[in-house]
MARTORFI-563447 format. One line per 2 residues: number of its first residue (from 1); for each residue x, y, z of N, C-alpha, C. Coordinates in pm, 1 decimal. Example, Ala and Ser with C-alpha at 12.3 -4.5 7.8 and 13.67 -1.06 7.14 Angstrom:
2
1	1319.0/-569.0/780.0/1230.0/-450.0/780.0/1320.0/-330.0/780.0 | 1285.0/-225.0/708.0/1367.0/-106.0/714.0/1290.0/3.0/787.0
***
This chain:
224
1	423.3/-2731.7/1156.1/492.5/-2665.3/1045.4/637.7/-2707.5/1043.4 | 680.9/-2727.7/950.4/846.3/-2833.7/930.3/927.5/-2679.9/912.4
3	1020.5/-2696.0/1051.7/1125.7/-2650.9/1046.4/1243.8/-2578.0/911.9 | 1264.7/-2481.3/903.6/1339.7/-2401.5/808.3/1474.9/-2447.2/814.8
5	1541.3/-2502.3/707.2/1701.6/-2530.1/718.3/1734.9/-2384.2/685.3 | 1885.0/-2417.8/758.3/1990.3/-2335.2/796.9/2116.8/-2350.8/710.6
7	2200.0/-2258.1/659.0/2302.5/-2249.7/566.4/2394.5/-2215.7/647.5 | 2547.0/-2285.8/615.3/2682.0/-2212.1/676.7/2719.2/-2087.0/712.3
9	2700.3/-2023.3/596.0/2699.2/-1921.6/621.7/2632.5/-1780.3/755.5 | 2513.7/-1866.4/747.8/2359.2/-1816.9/852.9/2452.2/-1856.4/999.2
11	2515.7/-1949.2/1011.0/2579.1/-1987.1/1141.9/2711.6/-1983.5/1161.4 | 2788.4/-1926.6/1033.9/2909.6/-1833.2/1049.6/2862.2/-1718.7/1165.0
13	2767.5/-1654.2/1105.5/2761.8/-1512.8/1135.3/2760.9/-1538.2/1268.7 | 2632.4/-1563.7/1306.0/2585.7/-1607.4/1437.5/2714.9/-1632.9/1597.3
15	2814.3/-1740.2/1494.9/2866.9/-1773.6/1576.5/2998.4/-1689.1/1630.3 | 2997.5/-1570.1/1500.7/3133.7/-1474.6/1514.1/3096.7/-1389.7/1587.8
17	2973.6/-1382.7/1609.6/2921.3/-1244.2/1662.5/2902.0/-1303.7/1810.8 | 2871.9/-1409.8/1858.2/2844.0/-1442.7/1969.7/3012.3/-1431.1/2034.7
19	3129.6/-1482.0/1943.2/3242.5/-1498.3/2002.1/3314.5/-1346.6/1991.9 | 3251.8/-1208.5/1951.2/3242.7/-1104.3/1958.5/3197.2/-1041.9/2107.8
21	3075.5/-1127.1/2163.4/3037.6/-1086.2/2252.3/3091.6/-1159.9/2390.7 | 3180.3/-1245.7/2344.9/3239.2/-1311.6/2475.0/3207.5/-1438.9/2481.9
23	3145.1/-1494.9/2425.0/3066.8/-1598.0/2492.8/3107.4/-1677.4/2355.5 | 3084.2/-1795.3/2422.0/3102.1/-1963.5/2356.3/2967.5/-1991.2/2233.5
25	3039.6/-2020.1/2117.0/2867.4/-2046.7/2041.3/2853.7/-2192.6/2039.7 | 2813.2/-2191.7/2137.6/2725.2/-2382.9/2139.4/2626.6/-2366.9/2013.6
27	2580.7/-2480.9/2038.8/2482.4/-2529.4/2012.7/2364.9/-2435.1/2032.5 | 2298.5/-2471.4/2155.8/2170.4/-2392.8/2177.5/2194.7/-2236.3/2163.2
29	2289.6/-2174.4/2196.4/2318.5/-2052.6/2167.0/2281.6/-1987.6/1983.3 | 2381.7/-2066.0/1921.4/2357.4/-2072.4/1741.7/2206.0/-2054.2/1745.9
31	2151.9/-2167.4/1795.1/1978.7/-2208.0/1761.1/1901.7/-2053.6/1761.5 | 1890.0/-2062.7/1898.4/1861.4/-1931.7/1981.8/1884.1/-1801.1/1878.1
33	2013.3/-1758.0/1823.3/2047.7/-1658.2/1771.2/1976.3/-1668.3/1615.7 | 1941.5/-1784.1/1587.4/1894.2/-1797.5/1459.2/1701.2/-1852.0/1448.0
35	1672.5/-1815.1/1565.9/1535.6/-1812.5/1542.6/1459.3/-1948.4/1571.2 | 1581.4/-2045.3/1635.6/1461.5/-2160.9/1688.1/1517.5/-2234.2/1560.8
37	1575.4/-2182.7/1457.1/1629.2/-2311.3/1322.6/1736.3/-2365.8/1340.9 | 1697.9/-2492.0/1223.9/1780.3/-2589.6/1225.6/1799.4/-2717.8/1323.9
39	1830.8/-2832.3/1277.1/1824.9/-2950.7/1315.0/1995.5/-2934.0/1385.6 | 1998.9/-3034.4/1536.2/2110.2/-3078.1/1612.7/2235.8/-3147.4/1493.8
41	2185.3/-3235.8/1396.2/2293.8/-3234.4/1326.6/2330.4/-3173.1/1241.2 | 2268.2/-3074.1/1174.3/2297.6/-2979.7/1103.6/2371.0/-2880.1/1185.1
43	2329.0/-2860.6/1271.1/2413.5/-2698.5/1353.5/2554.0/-2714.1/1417.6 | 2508.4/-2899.9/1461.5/2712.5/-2914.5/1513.4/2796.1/-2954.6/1353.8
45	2769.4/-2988.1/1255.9/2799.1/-3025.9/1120.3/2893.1/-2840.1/1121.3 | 2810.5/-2787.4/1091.8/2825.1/-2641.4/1074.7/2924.0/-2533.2/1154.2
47	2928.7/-2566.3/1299.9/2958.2/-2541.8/1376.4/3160.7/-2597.4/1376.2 | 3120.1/-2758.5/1383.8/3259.0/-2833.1/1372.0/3316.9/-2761.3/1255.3
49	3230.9/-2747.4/1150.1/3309.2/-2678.9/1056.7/3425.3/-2514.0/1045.1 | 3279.9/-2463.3/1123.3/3323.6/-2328.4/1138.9/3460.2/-2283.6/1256.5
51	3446.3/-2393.1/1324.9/3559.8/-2402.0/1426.6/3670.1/-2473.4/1369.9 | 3706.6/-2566.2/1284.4/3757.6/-2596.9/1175.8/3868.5/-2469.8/1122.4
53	3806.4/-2431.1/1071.3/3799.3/-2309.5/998.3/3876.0/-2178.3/1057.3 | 3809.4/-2147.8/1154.5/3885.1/-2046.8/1241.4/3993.3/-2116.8/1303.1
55	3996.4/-2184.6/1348.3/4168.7/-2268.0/1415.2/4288.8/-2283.2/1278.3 | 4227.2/-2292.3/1170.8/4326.4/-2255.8/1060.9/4360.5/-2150.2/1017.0
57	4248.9/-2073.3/1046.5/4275.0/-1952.9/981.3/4391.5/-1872.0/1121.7 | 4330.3/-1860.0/1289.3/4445.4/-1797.7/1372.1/4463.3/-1954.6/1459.5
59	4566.8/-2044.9/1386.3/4588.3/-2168.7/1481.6/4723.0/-2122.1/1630.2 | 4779.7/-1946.0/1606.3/4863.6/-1942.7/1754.8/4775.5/-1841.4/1858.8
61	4640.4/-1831.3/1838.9/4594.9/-1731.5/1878.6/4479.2/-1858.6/1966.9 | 4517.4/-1835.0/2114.4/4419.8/-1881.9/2189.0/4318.5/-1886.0/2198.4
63	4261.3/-1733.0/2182.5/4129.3/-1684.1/2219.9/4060.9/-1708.7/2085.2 | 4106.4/-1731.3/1988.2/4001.8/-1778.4/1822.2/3892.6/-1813.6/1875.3
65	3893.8/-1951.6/1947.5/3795.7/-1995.6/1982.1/3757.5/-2090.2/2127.4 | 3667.5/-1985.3/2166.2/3626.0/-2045.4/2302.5/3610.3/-2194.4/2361.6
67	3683.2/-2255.9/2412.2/3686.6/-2358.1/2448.4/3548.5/-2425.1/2562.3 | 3448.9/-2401.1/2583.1/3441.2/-2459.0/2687.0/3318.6/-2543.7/2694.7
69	3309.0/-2617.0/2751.2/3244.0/-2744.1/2763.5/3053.3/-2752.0/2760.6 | 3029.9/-2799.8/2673.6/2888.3/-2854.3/2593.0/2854.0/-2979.9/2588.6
71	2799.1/-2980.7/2704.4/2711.6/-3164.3/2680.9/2635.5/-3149.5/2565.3 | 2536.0/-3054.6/2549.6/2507.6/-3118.7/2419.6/2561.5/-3112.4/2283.8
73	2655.4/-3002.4/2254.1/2738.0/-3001.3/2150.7/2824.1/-3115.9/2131.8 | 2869.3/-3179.8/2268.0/2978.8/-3343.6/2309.8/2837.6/-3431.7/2249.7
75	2686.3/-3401.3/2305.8/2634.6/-3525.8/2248.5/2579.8/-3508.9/2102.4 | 2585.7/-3400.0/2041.5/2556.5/-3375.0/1912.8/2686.1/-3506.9/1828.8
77	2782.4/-3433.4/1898.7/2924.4/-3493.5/1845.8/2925.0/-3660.3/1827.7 | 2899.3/-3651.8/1933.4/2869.3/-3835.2/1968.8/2766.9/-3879.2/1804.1
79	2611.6/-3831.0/1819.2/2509.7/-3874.7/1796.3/2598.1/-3865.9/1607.2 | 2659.5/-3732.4/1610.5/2701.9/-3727.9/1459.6/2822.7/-3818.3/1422.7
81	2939.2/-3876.7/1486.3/3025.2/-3913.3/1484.6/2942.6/-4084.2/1491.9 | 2861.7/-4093.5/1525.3/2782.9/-4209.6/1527.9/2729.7/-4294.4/1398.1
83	2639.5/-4121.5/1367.4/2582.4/-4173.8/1265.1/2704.2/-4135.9/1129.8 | 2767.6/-4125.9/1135.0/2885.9/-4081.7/1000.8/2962.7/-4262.0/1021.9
85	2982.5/-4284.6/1144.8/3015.1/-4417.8/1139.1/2919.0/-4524.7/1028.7 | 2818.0/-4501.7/1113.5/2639.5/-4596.8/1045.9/2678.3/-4539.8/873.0
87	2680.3/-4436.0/844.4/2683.0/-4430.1/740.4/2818.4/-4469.4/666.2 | 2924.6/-4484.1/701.1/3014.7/-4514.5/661.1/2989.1/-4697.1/603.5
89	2911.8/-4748.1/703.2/2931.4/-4874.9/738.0/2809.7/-4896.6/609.1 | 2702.7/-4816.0/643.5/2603.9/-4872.0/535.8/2657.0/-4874.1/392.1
91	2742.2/-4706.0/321.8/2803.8/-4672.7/239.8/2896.3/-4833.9/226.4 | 2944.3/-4861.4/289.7/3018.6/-4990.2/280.0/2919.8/-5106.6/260.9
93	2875.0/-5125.1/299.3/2774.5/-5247.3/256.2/2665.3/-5220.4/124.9 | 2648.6/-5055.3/80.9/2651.3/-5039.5/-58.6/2710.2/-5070.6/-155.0
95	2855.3/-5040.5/-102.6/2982.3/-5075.9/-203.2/2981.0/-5241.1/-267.7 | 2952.2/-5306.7/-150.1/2998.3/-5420.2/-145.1/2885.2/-5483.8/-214.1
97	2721.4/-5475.6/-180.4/2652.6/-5503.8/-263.0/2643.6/-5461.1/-451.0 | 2666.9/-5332.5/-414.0/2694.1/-5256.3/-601.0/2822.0/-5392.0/-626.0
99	2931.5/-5407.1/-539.5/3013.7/-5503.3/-649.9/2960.7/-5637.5/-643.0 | 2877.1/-5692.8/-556.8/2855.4/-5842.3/-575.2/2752.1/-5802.8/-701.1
101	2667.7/-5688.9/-724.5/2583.4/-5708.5/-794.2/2631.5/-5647.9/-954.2 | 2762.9/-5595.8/-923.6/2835.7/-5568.8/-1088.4/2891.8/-5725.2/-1093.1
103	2973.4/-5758.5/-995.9/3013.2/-5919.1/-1045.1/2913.8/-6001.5/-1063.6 | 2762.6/-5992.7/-1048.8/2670.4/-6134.0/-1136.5/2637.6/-6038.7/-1207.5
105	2651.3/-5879.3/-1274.2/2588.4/-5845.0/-1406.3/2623.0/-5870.8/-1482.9 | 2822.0/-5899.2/-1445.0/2883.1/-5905.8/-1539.9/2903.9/-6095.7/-1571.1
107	2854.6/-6161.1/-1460.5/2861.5/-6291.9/-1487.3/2754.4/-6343.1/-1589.0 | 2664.6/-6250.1/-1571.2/2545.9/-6254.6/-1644.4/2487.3/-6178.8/-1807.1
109	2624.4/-6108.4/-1752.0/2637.2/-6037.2/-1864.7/2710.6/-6168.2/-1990.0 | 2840.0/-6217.8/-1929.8/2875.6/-6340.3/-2011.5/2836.3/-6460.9/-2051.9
111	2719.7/-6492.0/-1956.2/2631.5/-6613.5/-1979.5/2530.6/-6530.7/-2103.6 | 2511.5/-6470.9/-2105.0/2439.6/-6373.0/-2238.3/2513.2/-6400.4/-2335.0
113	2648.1/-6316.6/-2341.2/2739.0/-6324.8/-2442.5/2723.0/-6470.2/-2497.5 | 2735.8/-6554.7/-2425.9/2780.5/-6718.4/-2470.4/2629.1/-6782.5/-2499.2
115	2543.0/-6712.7/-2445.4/2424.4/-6754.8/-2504.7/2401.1/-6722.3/-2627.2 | 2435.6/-6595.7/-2687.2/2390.5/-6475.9/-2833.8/2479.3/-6589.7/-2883.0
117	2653.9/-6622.4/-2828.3/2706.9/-6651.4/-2954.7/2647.2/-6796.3/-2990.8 | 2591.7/-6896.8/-2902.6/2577.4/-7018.5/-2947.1/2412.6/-7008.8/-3037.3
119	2331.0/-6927.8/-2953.3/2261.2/-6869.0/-3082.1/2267.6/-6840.9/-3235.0 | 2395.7/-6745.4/-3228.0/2414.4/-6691.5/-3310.9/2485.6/-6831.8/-3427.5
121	2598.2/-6917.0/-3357.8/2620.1/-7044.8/-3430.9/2494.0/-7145.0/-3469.2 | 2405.4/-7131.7/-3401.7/2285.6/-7219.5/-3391.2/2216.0/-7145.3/-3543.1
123	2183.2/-7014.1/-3545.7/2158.5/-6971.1/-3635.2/2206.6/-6971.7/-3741.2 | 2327.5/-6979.6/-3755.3/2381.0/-6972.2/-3954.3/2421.3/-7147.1/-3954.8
125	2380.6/-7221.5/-3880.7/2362.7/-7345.1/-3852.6/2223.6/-7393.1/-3945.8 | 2152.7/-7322.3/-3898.6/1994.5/-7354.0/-3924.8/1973.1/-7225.3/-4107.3
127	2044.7/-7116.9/-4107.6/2049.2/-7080.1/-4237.2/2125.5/-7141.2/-4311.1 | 2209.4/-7197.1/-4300.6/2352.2/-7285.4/-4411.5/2234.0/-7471.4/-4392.4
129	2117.8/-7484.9/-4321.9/2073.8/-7591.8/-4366.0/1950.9/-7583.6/-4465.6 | 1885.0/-7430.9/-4433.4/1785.3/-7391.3/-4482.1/1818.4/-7344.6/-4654.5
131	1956.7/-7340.0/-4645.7/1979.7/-7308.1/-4799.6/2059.1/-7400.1/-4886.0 | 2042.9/-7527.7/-4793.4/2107.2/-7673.9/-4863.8/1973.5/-7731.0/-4893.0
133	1840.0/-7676.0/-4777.6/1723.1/-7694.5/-4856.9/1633.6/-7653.3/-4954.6 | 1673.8/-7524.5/-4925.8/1651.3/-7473.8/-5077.6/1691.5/-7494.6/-5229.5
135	1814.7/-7565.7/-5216.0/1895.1/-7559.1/-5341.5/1806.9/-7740.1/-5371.6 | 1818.5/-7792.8/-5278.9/1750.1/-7951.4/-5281.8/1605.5/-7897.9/-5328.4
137	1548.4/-7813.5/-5304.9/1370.3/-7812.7/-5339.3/1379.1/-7718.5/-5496.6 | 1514.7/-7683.2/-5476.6/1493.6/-7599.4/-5660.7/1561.4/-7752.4/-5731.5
139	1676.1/-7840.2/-5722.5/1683.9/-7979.5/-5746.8/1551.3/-8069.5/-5775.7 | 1459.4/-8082.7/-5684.3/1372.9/-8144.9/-5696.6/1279.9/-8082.3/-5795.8
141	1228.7/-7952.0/-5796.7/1143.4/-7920.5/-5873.2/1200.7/-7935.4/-5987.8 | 1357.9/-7912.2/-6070.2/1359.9/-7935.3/-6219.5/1314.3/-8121.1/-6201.9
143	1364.9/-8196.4/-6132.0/1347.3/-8319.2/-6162.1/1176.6/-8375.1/-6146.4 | 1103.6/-8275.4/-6102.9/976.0/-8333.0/-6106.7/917.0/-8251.2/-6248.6
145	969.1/-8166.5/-6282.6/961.6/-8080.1/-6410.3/986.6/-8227.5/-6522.3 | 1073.7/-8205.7/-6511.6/1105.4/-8376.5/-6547.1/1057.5/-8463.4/-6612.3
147	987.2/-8493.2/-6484.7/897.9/-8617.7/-6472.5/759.6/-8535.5/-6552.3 | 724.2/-8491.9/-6496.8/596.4/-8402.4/-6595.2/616.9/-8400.0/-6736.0
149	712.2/-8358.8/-6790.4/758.1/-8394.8/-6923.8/741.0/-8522.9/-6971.0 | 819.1/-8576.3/-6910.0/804.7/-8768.6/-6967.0/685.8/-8799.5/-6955.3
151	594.7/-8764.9/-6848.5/504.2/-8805.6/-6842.4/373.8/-8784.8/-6940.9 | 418.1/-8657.4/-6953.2/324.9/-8595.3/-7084.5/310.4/-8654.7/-7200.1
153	493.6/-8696.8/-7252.1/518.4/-8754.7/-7360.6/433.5/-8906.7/-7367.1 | 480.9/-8959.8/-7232.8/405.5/-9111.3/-7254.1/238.3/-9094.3/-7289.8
155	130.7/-8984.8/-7187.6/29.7/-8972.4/-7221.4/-24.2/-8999.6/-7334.5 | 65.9/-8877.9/-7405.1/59.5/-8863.3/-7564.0/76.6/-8980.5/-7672.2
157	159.6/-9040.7/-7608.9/221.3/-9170.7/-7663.6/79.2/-9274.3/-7660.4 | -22.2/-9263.6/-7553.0/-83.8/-9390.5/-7489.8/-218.8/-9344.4/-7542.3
159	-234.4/-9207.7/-7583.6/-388.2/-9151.2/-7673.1/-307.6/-9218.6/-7755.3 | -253.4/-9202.3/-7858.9/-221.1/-9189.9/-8023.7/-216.5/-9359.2/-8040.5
161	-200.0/-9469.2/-7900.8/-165.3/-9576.1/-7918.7/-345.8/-9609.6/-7890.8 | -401.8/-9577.8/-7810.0/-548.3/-9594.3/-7787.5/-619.4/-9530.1/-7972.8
163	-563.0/-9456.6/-7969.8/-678.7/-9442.2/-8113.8/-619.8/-9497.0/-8245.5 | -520.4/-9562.6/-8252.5/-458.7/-9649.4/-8327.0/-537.2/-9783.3/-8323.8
165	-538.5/-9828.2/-8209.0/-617.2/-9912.4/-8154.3/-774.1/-9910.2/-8152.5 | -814.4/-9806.6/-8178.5/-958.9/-9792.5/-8164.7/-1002.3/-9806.6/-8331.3
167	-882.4/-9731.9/-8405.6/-914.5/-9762.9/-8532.7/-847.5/-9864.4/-8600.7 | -816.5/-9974.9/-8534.0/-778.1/-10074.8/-8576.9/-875.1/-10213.1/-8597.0
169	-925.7/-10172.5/-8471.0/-1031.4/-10215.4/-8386.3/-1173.6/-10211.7/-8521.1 | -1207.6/-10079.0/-8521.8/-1288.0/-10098.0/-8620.8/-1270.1/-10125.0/-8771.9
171	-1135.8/-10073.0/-8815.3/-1126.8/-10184.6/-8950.8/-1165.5/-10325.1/-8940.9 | -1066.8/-10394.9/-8829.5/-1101.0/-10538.1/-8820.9/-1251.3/-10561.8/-8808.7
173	-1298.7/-10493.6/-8746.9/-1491.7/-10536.6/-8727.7/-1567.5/-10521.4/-8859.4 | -1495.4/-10447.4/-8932.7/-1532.4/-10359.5/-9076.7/-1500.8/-10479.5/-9160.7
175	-1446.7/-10509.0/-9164.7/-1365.1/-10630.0/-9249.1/-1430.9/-10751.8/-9207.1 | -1490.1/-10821.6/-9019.6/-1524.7/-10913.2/-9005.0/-1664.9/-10909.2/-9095.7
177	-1767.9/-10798.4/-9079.0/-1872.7/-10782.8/-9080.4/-1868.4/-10808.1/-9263.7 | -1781.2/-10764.8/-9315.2/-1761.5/-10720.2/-9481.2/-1732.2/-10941.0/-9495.5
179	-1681.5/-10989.4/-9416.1/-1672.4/-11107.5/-9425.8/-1804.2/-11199.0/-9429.7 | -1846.1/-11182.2/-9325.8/-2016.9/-11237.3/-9287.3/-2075.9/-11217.4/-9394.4
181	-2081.5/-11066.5/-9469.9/-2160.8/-11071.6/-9580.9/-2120.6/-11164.8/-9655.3 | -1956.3/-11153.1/-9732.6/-1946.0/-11241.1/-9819.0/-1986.9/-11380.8/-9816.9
183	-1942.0/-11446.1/-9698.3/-2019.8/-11549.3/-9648.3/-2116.5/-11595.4/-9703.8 | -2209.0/-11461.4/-9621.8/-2362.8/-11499.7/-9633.0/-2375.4/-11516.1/-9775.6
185	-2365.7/-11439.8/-9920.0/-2348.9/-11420.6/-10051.8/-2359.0/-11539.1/-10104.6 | -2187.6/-11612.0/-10045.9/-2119.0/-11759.2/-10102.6/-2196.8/-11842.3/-10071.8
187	-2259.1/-11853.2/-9957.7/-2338.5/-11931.1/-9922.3/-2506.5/-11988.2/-10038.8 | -2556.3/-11841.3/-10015.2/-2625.3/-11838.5/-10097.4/-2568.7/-11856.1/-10260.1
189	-2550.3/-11832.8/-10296.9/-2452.2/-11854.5/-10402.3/-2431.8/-12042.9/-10470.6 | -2386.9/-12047.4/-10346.0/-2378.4/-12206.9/-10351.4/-2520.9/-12298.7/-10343.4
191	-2610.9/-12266.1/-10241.8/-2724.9/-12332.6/-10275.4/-2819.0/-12273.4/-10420.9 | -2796.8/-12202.4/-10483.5/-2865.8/-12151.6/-10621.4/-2762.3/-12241.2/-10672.9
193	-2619.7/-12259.0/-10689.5/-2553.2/-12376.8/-10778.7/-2608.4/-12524.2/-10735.0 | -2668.9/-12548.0/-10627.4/-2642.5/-12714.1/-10569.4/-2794.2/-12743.9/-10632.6
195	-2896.8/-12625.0/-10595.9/-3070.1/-12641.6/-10650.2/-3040.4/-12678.6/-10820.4 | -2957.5/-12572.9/-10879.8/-2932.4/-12572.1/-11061.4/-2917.9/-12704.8/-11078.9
197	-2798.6/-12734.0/-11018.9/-2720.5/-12898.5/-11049.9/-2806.6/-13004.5/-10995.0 | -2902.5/-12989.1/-10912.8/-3006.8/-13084.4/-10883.3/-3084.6/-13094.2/-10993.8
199	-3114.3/-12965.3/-11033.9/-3241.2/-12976.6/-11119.8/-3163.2/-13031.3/-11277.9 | -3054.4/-12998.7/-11333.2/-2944.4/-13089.2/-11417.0/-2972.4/-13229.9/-11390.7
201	-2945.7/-13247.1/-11260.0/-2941.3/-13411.4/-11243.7/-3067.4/-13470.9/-11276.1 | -3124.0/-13372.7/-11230.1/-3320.9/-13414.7/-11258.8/-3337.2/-13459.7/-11417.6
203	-3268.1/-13363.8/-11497.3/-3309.2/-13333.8/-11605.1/-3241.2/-13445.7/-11722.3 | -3098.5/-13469.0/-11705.5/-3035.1/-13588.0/-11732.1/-3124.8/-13682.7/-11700.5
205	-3180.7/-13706.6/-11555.4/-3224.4/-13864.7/-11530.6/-3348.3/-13860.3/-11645.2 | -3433.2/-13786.3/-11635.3/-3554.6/-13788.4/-11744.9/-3475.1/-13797.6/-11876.6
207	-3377.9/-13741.9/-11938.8/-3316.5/-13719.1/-12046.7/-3331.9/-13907.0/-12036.7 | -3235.5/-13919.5/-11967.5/-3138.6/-14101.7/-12020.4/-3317.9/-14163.6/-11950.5
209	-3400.8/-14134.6/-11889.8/-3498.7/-14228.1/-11946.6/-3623.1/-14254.6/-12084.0 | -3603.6/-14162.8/-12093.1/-3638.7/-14105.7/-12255.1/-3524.4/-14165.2/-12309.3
211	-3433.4/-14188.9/-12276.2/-3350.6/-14213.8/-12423.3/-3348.2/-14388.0/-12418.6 | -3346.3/-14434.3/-12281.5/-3344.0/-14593.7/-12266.9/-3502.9/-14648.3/-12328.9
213	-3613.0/-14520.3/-12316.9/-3742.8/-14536.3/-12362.1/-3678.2/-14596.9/-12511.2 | -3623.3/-14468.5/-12590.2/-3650.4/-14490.3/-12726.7/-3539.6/-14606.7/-12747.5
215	-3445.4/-14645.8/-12692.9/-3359.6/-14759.0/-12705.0/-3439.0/-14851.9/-12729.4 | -3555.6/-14906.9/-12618.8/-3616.5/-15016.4/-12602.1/-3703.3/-15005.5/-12772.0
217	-3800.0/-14881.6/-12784.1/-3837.9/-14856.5/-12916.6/-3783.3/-14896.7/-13004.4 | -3659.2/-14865.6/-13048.3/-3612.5/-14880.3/-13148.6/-3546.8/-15055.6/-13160.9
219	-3542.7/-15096.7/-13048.7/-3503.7/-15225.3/-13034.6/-3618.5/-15308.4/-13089.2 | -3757.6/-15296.2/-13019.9/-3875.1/-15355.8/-13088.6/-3887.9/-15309.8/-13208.5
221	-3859.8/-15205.1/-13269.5/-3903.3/-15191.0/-13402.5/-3743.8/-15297.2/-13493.2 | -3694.5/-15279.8/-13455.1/-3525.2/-15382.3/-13516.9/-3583.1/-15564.5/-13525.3
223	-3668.8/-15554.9/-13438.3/-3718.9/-15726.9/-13397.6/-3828.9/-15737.2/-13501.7 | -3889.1/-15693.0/-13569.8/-4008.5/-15692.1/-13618.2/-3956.5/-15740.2/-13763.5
***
């Protein structure tokens, strides 16, 4: 079962009343009067105090407080004066670590700083390029707007020139074909004149031999 701590006060009493009764309040005495409680450094802590205390309060009055000799209250003293050293020393090598470790928070703290700010330049770096690209991609789109336009126009330009062409195309075939006929027509045309004028020539040659007939006729009848 863990031991009950002990309050100043609890070992005021103790110790006024023992120096009431004559006697020296050590150490084991305090304990004793208080039931077996409290830890060796707690009771000389308490004790140093309380003797402290009373030497200020009657410092020309001899008898305040009993003087007399305690090995173990001397080795309480020791063991506490020991460890208040240890702790002093550790408390010190706290100190000293808390500042090596505030001087790299704060070294680290500035390698941050200088990191955010080159970030932070890196960033309106990369927005002041992002909005030289933007203004270039609204640039480009009127000029491909542009081009879509012209391009439209030429389209337009290259139907109206295709069906110009398509109906050009078929007049001329309209016209070749309207030719062929005539052709063909003249042609014919011409052999019904060349057959006529043959059959003329035919008709003359019989004519002028009939007529050289009746020449000769009329010549024999002139001789007679």
């Amino acid at each position: 079962m863990a031991r009950m701590g002990v309050t100043y006060e609890e070992v005021e009493l103790q110790a006024e009343t023992l120096v009431a009764k004559g006697e020296n309040p050590t150490l084991e005495k305090v304990r004793r009067a208080l039931g077996d409680r409290g830890s060796n450094s707690t009771l000389s802590k308490y004790i140093n105090e309380w003797r402290g205390r009373r030497a200020q309060s009657s410092p020309n009055n001899p008898n305040s407080i009993l003087q007399v000799s305690d090995p173990v209250n001397e080795a309480v003293n020791r063991v506490w004066q020991q460890l208040k050293e240890e702790s002093q020393l550790e408390i010190f090598k706290i100190k000293e670590e808390t500042r090596l470790s505030l001087e790299e928070a704060h070294l680290h703290k500035k390698q941050l700083s200088e990191e955010r700010d080159r970030a932070f330049s890196e960033l309106q770096e990369l927005q002041n390029y992002l909005g030289q690209l933007k203004a270039e991609n609204i640039n480009l789109k009127s000029e491909l707007q542009k081009v879509q336009n012209q391009y439209e126009v030429v389209i337009g330009r290259l139907e109206e020139a295709e069906k110009y062409y398509q109906d050009y195309k078929n007049d001329k075939e309209k016209q070749i074909l309207e030719l062929r006929n005539s052709a063909k027509d003249r042609q014919q045309q011409r052999n019904e004149l060349e057959m006529t004028l043959r059959q003329a020539r035919e008709n003359i040659g019989r004519l002028e031999e009939k007529l050289r007939q009746l020449t000769l006729i009329k010549l024999s009848l002139q001789n007679l």
